[in-house]
N, C-alpha and C positions, 0 to 999 in steps of 0.2 A: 439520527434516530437510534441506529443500535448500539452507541456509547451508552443510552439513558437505558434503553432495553437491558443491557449484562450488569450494569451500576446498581438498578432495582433488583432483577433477578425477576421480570416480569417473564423472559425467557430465558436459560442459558443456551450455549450455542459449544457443542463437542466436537471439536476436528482433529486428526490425527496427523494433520498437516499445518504444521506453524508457519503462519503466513510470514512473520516479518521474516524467516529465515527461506522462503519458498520465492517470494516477491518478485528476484532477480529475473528469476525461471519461469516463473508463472505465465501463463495466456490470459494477460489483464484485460479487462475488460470493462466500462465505463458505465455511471448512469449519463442517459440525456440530459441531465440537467447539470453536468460535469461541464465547468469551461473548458474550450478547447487550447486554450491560452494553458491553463493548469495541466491539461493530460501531455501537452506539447512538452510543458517545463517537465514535470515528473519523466513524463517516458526518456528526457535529457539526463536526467538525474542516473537512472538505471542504468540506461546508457554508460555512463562513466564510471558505475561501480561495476560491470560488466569487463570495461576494458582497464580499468585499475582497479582492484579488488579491496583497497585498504581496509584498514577499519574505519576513518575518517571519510571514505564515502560511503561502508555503510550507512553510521551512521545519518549522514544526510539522506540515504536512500529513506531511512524507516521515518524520519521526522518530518519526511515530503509527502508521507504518504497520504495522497487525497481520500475525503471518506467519501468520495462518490466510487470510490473504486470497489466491485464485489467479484 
């Protein structure tokens, strides 16, 4: 739903915190309707860009990122 919301411009949405570079750090938190299979993998994914920093697990960090995630 808020990929169609910021795409339209039905709403914009201003933060002074950039997620994809916050993520790592962040106090994630799920909708209920988020597999726990996906939050399992993801929170896996962070995990390893936490304890190896690359750029190559960034990237896998932000391309994982579930959009049940707010």
């Amino acid at each position: 739903m808020w990929p169609e919301l910021q795409r339209y411009h039905f709403i914009d949405f201003v933060s002074s915190m950039s997620t994809m570079h916050r993520l790592h750090v962040m106090d994630r938190q799920y909708s209920e309707h988020t597999a726990p299979e996906v939050i399992d993998a993801f929170e896996k994914v962070v995990e390893c860009y936490n304890e190896v920093p690359t750029e190559d697990n960034f990237l896998r960090m932000i391309y994982s990122y579930p959009s049940g995630f707010f």
